[in-house]
Backbone as JSON Lines, residues from 0, in Angstrom:
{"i":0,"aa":"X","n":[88.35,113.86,116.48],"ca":[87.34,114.64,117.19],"c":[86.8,115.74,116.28]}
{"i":1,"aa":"X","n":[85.33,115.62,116.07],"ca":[84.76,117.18,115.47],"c":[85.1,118.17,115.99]}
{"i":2,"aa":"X","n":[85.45,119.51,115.18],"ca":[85.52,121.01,115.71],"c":[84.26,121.3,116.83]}
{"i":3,"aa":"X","n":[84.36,122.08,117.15],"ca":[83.62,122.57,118.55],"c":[82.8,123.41,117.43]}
{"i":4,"aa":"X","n":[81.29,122.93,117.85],"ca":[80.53,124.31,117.18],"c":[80.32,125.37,118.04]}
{"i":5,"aa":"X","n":[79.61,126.35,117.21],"ca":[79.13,127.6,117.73],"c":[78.37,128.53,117.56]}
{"i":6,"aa":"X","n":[77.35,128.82,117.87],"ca":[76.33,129.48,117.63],"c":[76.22,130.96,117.86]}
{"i":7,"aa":"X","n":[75.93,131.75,117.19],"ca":[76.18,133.45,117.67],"c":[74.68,133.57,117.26]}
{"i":8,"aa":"X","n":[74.18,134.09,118.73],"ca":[72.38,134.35,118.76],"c":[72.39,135.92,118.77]}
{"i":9,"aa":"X","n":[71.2,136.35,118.39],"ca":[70.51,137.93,118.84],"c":[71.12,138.55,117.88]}
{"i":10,"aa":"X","n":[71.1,138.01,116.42],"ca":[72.04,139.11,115.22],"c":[70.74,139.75,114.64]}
{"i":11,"aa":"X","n":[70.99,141.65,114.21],"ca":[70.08,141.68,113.94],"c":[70.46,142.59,112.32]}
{"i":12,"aa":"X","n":[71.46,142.5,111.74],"ca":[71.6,143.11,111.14],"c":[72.24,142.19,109.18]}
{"i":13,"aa":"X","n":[71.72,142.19,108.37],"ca":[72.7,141.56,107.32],"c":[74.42,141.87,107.78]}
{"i":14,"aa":"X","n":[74.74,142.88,107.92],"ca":[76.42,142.83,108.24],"c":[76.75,142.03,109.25]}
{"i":15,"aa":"X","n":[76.37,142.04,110.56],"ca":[76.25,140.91,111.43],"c":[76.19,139.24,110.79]}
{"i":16,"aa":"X","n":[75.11,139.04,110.32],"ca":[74.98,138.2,110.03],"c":[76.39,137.56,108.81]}
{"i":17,"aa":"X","n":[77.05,138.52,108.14],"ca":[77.61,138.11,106.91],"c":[79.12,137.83,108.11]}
{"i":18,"aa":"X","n":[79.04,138.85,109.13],"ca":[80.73,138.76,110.28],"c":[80.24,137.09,110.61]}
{"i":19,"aa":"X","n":[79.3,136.53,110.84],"ca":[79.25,135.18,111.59],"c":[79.5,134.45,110.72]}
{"i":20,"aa":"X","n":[78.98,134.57,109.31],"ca":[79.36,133.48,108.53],"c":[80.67,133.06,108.27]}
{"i":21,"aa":"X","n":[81.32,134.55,108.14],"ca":[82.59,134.76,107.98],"c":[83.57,133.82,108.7]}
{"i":22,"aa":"X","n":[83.11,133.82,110.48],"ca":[83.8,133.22,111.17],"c":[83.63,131.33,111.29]}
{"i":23,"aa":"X","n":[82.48,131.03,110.13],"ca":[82.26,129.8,110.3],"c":[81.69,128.77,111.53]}
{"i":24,"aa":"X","n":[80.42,129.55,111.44],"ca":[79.35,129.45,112.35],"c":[78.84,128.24,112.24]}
{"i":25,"aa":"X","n":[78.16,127.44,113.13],"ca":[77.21,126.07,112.85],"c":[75.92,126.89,112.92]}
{"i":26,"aa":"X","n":[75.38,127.68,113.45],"ca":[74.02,128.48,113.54],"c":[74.02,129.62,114.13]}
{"i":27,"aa":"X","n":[72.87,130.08,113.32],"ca":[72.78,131.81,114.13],"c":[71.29,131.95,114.39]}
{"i":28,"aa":"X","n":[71.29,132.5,115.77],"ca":[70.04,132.71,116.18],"c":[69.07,134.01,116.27]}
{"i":29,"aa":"X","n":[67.94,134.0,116.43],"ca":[67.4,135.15,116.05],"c":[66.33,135.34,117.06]}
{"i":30,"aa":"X","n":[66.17,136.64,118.05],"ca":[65.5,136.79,118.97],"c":[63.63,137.18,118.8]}
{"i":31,"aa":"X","n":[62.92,136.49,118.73],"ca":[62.01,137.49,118.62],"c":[60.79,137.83,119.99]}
{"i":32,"aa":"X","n":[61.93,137.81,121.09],"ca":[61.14,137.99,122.59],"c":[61.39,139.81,122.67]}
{"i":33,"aa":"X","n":[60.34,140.03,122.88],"ca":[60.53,141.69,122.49],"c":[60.69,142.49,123.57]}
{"i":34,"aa":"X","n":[60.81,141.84,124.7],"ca":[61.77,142.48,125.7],"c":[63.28,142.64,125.98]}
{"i":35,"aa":"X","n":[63.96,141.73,125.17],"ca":[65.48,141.42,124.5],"c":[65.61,142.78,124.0]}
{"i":36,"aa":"X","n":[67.03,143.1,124.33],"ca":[67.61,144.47,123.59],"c":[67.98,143.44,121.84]}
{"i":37,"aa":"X","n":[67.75,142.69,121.64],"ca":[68.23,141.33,120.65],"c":[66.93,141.55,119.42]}
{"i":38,"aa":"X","n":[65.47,141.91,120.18],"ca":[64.33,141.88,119.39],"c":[64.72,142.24,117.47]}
{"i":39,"aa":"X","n":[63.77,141.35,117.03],"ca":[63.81,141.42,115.67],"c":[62.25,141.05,115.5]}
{"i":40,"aa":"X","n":[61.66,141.8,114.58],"ca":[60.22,141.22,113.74],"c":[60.89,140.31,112.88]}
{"i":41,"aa":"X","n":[59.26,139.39,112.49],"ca":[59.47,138.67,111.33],"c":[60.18,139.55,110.1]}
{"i":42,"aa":"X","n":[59.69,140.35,109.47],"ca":[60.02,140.63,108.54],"c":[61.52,141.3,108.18]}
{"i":43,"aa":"X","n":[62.15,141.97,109.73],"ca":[63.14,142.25,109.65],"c":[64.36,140.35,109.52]}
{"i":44,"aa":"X","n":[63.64,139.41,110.08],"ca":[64.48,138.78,110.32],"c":[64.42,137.55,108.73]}
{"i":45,"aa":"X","n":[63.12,137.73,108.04],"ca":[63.07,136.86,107.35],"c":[64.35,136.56,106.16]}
{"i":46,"aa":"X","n":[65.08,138.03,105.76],"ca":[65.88,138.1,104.41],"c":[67.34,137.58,105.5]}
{"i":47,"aa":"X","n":[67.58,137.84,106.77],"ca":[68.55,137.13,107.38],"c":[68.67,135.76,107.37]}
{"i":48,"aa":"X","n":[67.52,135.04,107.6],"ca":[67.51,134.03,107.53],"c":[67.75,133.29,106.81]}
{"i":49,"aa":"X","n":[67.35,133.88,105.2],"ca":[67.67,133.69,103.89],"c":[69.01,133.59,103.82]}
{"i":50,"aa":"X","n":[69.59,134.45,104.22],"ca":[71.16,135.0,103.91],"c":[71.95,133.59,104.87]}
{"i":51,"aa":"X","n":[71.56,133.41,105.81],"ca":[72.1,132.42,106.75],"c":[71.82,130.92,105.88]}
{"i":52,"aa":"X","n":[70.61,130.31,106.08],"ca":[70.43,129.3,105.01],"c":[71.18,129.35,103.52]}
{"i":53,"aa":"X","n":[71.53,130.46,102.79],"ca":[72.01,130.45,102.05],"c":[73.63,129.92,101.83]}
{"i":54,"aa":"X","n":[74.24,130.29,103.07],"ca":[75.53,129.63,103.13],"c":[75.41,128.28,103.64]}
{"i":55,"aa":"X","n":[74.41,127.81,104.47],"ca":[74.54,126.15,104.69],"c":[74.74,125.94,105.82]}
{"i":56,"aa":"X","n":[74.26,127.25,106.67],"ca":[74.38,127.28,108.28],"c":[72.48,127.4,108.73]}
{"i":57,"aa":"X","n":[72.56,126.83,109.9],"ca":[71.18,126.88,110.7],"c":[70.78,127.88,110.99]}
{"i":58,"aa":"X","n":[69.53,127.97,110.95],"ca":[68.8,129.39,111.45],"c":[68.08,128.92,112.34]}
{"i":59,"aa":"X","n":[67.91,129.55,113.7],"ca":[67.37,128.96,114.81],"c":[66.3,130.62,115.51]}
{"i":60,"aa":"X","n":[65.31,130.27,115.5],"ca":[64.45,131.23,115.98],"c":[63.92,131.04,117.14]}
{"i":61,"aa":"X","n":[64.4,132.31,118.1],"ca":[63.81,132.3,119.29],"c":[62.42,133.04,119.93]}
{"i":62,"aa":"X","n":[62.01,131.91,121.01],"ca":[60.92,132.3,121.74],"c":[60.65,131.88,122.75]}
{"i":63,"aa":"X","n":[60.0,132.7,123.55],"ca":[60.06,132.51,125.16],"c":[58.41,132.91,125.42]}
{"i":64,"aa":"X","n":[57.55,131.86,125.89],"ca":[55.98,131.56,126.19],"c":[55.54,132.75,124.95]}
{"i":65,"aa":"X","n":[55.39,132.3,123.74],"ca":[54.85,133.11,123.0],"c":[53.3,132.5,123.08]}
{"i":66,"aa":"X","n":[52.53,132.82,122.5],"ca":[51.77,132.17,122.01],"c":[51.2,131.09,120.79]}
{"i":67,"aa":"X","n":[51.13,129.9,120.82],"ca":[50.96,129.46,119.65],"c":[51.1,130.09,118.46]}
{"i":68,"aa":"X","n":[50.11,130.65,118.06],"ca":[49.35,131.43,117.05],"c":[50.76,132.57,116.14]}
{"i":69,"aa":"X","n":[51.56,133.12,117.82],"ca":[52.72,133.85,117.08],"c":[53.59,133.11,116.8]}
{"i":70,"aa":"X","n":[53.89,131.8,117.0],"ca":[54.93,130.95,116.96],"c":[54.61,130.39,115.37]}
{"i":71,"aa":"X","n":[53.73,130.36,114.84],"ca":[53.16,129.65,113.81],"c":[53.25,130.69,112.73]}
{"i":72,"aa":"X","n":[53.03,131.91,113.28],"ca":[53.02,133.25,112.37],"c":[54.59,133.2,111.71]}
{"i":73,"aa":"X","n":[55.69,133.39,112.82],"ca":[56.5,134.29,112.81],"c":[57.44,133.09,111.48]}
{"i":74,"aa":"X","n":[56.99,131.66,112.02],"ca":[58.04,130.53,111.37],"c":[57.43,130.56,110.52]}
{"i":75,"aa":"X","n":[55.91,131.23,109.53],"ca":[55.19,131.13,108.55],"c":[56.2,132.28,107.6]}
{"i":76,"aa":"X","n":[56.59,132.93,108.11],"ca":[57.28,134.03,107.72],"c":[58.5,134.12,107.82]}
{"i":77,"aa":"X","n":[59.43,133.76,108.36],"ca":[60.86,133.09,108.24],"c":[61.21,131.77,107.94]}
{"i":78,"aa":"X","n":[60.31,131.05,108.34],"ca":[60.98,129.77,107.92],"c":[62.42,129.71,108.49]}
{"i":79,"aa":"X","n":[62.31,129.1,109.64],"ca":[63.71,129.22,109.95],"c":[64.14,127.28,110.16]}
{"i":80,"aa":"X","n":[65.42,127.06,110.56],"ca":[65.58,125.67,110.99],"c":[65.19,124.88,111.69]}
{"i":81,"aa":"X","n":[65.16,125.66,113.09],"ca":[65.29,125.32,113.88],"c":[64.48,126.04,114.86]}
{"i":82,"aa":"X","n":[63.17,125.33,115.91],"ca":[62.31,126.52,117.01],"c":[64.02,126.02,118.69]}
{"i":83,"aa":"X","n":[63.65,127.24,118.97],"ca":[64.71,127.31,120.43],"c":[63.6,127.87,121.41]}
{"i":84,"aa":"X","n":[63.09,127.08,122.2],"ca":[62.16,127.61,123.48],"c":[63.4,127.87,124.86]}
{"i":85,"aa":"X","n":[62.3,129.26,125.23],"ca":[63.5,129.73,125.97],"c":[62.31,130.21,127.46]}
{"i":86,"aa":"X","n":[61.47,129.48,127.78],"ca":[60.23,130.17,128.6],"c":[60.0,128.61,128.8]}
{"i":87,"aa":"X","n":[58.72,128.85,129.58],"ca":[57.96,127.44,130.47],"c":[57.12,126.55,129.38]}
{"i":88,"aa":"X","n":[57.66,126.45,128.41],"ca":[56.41,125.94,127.26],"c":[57.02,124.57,128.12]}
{"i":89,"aa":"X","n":[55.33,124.1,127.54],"ca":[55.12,122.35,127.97],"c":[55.9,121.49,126.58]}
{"i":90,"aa":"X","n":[56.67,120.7,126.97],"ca":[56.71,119.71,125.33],"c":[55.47,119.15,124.37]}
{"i":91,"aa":"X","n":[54.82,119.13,124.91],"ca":[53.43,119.29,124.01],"c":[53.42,120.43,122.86]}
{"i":92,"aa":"X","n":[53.44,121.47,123.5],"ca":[53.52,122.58,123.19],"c":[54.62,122.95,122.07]}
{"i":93,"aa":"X","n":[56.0,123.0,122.41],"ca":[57.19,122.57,121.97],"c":[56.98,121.75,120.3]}
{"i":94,"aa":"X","n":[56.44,120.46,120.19],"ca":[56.21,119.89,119.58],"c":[55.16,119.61,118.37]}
{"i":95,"aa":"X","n":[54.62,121.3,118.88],"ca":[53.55,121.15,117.81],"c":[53.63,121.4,116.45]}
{"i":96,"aa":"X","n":[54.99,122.44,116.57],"ca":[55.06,122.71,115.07],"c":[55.71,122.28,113.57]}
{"i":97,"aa":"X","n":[55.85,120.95,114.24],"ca":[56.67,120.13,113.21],"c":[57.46,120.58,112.67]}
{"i":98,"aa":"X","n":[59.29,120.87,114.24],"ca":[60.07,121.64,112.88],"c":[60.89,121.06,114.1]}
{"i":99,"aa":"X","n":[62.85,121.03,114.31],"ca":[62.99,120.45,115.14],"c":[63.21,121.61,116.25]}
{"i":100,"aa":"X","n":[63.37,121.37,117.49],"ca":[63.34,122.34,118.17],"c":[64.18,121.68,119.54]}
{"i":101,"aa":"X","n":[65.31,122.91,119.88],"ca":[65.75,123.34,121.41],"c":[65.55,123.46,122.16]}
{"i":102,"aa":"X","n":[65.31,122.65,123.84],"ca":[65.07,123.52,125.05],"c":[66.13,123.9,125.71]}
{"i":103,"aa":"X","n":[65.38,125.51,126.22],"ca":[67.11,126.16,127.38],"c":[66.05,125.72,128.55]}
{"i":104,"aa":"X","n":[67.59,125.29,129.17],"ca":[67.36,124.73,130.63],"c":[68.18,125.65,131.16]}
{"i":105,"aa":"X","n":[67.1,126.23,132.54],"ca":[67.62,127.16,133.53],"c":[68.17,127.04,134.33]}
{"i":106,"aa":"X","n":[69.8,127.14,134.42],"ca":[70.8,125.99,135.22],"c":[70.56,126.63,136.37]}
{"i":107,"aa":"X","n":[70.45,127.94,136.47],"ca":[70.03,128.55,138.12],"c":[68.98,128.57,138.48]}
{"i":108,"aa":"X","n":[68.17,127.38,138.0],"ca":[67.0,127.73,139.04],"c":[66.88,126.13,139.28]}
{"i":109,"aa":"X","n":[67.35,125.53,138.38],"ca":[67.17,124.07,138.74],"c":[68.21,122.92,139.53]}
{"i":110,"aa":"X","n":[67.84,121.86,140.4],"ca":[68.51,121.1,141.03],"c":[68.59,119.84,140.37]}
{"i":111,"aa":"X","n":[68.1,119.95,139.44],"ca":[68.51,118.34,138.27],"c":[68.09,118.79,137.05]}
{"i":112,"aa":"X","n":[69.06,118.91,136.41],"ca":[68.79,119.36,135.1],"c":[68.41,117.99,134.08]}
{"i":113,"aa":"X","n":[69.02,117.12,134.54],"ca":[68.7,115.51,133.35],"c":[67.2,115.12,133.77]}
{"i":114,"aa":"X","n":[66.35,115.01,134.97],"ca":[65.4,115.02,135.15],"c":[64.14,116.34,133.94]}
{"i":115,"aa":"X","n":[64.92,117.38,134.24],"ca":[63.95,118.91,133.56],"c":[63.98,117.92,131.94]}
{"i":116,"aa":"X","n":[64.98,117.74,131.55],"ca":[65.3,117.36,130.22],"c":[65.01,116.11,129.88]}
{"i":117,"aa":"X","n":[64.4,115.22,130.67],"ca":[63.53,114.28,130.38],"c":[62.62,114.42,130.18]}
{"i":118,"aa":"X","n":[61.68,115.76,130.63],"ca":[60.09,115.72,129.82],"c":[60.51,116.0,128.66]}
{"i":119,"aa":"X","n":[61.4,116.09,128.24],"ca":[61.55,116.51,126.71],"c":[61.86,116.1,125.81]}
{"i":120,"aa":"X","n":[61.4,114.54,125.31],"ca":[62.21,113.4,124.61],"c":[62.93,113.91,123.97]}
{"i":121,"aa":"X","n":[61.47,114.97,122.69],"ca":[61.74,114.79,121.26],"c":[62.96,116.17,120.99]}
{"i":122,"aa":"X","n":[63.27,116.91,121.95],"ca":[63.98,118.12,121.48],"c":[65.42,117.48,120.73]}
{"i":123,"aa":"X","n":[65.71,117.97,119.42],"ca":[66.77,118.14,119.39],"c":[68.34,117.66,120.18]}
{"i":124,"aa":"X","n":[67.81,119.38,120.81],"ca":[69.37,119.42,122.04],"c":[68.82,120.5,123.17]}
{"i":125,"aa":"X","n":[69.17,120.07,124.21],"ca":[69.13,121.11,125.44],"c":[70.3,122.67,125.21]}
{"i":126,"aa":"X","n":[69.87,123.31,125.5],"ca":[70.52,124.43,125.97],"c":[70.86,125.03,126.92]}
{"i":127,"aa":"X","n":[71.88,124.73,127.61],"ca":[72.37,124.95,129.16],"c":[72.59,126.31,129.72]}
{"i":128,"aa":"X","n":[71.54,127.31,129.78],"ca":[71.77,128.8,129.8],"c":[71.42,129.26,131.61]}
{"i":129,"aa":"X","n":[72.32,130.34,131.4],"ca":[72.35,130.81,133.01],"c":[71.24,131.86,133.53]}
{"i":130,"aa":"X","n":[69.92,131.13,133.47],"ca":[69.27,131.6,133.62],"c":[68.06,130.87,134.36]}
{"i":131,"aa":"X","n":[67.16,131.59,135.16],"ca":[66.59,131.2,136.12],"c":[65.16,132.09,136.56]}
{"i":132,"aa":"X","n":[63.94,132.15,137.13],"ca":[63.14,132.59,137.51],"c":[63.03,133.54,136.66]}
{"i":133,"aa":"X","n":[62.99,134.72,136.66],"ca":[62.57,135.81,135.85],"c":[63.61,136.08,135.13]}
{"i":134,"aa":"X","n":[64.85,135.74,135.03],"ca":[66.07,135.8,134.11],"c":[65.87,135.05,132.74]}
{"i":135,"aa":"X","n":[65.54,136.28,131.88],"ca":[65.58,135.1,130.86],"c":[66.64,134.53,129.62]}
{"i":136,"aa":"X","n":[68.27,134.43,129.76],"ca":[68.96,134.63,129.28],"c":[69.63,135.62,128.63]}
{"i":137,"aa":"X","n":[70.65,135.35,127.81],"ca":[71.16,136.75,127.37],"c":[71.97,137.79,128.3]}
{"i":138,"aa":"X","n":[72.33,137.12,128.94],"ca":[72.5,138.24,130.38],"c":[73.87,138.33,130.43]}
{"i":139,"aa":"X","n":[74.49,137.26,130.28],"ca":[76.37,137.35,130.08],"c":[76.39,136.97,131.57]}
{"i":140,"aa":"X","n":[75.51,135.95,132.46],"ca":[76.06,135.66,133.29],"c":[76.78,133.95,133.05]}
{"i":141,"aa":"X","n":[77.08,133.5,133.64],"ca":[77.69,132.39,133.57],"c":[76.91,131.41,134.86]}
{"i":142,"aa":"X","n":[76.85,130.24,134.66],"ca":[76.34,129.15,135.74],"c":[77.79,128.15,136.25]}
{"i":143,"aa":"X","n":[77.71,127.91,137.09],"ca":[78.9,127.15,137.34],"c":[79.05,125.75,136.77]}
{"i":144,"aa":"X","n":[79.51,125.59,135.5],"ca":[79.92,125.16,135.04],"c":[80.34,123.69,134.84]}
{"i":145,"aa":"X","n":[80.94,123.39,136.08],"ca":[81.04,121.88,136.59],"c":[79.4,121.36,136.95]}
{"i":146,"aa":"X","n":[78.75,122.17,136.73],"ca":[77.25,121.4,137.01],"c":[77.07,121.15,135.37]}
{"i":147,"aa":"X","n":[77.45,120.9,134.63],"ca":[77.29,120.45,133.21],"c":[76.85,119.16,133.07]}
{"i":148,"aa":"X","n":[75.9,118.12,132.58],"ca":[75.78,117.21,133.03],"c":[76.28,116.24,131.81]}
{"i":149,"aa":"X","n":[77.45,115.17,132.23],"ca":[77.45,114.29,131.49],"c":[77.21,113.57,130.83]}
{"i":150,"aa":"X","n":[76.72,112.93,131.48],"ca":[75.64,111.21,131.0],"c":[74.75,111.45,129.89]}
{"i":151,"aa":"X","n":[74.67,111.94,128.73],"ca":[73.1,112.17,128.53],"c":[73.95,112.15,126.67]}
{"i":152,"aa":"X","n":[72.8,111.6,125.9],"ca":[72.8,111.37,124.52],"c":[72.88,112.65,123.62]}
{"i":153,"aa":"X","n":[71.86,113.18,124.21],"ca":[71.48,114.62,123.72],"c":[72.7,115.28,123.17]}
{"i":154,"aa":"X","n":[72.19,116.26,122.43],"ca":[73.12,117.34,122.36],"c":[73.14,118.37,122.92]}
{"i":155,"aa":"X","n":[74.0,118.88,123.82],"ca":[73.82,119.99,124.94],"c":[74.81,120.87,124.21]}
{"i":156,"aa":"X","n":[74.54,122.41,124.23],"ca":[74.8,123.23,124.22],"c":[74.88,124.37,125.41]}
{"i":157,"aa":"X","n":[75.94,124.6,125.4],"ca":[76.16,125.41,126.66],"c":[76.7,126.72,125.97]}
{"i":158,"aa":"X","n":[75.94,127.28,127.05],"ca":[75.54,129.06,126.79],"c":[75.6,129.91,128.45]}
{"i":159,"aa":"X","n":[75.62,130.76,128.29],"ca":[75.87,131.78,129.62],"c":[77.04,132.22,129.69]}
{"i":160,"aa":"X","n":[77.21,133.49,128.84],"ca":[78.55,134.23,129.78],"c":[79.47,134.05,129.17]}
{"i":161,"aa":"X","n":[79.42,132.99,127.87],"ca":[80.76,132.28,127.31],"c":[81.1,134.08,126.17]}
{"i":162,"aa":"X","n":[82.51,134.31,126.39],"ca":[83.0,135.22,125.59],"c":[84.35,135.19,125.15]}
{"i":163,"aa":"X","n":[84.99,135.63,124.54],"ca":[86.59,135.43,123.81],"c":[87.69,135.36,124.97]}
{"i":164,"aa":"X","n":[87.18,136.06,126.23],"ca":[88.19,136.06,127.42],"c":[87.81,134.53,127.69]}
{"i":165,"aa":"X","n":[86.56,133.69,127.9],"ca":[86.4,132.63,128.94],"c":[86.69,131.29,127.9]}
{"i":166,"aa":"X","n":[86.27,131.84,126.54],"ca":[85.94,130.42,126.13],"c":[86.31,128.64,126.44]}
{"i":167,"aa":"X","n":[88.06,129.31,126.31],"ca":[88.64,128.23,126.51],"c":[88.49,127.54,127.32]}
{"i":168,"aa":"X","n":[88.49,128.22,128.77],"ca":[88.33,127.55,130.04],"c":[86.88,127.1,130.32]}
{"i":169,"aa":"X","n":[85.47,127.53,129.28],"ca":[84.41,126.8,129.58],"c":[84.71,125.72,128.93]}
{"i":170,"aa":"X","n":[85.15,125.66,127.76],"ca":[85.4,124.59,127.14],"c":[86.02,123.11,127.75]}
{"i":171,"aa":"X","n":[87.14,123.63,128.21],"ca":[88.13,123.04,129.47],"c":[87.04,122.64,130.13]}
{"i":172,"aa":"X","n":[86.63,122.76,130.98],"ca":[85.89,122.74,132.29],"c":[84.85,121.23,132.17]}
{"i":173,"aa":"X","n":[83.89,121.96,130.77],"ca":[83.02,121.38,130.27],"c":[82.94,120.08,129.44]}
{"i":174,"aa":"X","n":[84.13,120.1,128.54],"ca":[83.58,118.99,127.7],"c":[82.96,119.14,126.8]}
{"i":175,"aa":"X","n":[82.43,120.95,126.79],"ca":[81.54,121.21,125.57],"c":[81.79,120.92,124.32]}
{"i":176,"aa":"X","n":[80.72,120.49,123.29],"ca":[80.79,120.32,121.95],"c":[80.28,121.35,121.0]}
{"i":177,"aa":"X","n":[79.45,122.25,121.58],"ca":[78.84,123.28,121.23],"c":[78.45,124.5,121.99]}
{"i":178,"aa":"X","n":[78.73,125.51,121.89],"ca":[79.1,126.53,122.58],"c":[77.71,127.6,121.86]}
{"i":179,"aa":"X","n":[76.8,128.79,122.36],"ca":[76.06,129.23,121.8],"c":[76.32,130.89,123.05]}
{"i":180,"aa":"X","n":[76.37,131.89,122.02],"ca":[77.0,133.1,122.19],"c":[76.46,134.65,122.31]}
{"i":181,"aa":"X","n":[75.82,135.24,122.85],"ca":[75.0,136.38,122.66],"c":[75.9,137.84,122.88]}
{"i":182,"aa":"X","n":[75.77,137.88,124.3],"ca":[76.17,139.14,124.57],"c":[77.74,139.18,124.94]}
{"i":183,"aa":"X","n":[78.2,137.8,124.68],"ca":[79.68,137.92,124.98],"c":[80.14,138.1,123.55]}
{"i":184,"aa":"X","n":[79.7,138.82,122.39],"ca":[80.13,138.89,121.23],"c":[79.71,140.21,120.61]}
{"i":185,"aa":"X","n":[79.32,141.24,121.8],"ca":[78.59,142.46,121.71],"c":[79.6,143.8,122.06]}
{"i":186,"aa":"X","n":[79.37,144.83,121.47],"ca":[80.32,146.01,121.87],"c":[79.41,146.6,122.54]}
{"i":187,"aa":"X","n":[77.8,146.59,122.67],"ca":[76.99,147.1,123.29],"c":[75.79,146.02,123.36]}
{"i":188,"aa":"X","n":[74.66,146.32,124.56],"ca":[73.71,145.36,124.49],"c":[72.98,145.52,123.18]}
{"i":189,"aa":"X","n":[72.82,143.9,121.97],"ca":[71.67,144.32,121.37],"c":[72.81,144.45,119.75]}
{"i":190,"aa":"X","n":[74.25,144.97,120.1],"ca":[74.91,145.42,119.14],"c":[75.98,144.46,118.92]}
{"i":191,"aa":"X","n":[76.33,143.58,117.35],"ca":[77.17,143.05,117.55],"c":[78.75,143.34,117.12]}
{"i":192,"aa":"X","n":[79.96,143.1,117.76],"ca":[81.03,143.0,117.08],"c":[81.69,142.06,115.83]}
{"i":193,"aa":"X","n":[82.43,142.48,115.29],"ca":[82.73,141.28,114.26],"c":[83.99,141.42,115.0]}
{"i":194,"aa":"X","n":[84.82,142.44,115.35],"ca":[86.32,141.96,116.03],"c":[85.89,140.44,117.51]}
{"i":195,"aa":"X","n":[84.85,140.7,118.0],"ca":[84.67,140.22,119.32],"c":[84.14,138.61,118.61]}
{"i":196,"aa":"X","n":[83.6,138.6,117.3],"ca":[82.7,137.23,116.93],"c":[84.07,136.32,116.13]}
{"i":197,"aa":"X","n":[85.15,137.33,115.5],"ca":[86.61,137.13,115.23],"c":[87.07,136.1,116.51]}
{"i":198,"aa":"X","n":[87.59,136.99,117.52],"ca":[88.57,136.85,118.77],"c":[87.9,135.42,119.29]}
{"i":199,"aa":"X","n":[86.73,135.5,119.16],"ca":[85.86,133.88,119.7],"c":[85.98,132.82,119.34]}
{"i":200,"aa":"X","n":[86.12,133.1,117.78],"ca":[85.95,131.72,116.81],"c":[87.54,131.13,116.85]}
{"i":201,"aa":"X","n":[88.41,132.25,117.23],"ca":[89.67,132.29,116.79],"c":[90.04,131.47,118.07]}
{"i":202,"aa":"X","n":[89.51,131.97,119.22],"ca":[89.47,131.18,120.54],"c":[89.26,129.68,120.27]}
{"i":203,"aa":"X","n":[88.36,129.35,120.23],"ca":[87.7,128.38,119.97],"c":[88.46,127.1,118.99]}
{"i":204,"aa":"X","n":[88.97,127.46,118.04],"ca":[89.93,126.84,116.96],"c":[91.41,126.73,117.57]}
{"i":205,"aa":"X","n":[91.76,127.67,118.35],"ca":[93.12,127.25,119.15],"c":[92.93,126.09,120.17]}
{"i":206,"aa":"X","n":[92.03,126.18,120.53],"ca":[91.62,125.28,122.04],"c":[91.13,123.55,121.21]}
{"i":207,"aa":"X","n":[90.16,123.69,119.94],"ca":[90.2,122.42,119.07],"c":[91.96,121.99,119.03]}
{"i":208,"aa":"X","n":[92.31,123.0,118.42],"ca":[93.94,122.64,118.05],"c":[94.84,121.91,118.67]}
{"i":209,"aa":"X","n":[94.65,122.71,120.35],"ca":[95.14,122.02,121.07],"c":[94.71,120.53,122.16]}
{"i":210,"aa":"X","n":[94.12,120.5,121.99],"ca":[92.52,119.43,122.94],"c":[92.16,118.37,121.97]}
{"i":211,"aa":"X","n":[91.6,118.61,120.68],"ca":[91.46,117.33,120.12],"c":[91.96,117.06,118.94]}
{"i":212,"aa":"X","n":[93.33,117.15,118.64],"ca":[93.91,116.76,117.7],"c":[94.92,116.11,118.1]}
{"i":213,"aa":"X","n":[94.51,115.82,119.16],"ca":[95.98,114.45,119.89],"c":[95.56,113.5,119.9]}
């Protein structure tokens, strides 16, 4: 069985960024919805990104109903891996910028999530975040969990709420293969820990240890 990945989103700092690598990250994400206590400009985020690509981990840039035009700007200027839509964009939309790209699916607002994730051939992987109507992730809430949906090829990533106290048991619960991390890795909103991005990964590698190496 592969290790469980993990993604630590909303870093906004080179030291941040160097604590995730540290912990042996599959990707790190980068906010640029500027209502997020998470917000980063291009230019603050571009030499991160560098620094992230540089070790051989994904850079995944976020956005929620931006506008084209800034979506085209901001990846003109980071260059990142990976687009992560986190708002009502159409897959049309989604798809325009020839790069591969994430949808978060809003487990609280929706009653079939494999349906939502069928308009979406070409994504990547879904992102299973606890978020809903005017919630737009990031929130450290959690969705119940057993609504995780099986059946499906994709790569799902599940997000909401997951932190060094829960991991295991989302993991447990879920089936997850990939785990993606914001504010459960924060000493403050917006601010990250390296003891808390430590205690996670460290989580995370006990629960591989024990779960799929039998």
């Amino acid at each position: 069985m592969k290790p469980t990945r993990v993604k630590y989103c909303g870093l906004k700092t080179a030291d941040e960024v160097a604590a995730a690598i540290d912990c042996g990250v599959a990707a790190v994400g980068f906010v640029f919805v500027e209502a997020s206590p998470r917000y980063i400009t291009a230019a603050q985020a571009a030499p991160l990104i560098q620094q992230v690509q540089q070790a051989g981990i994904q850079a995944v840039a976020l956005f929620a109903d931006h506008t084209t035009e800034a979506v085209l700007a901001i990846t003109e200027q980071t260059q990142p891996d990976v687009l992560q839509f986190h708002g009502q964009e159409t897959p049309e939309f989604c798809e325009h910028f020839d790069r591969p790209y994430w949808k978060a699916v809003p487990m609280l607002s929706l009653a079939d999530p494999l349906s939502y994730m069928a308009q979406y051939p070409s994504a990547n992987a879904f992102l299973l975040d606890a978020f809903g109507g005017t919630q737009m992730g990031g929130s450290g809430q959690a969705f119940m969990w057993s609504r995780m949906p099986q059946q499906t090829s994709h790569t799902l990533i599940l997000a909401g709420g997951i932190k060094p106290e829960n991991v295991q048991q989302a993991l447990h619960e879920t089936g997850a293969n990939y785990i993606d991390t914001s504010s459960g890795i924060e000493s403050a909103p917006g601010v990250k820990s390296a003891e808390k991005m430590q205690a996670l990964m460290q989580a995370v590698r006990a629960f591989d240890q024990n779960h799929k190496n039998h």
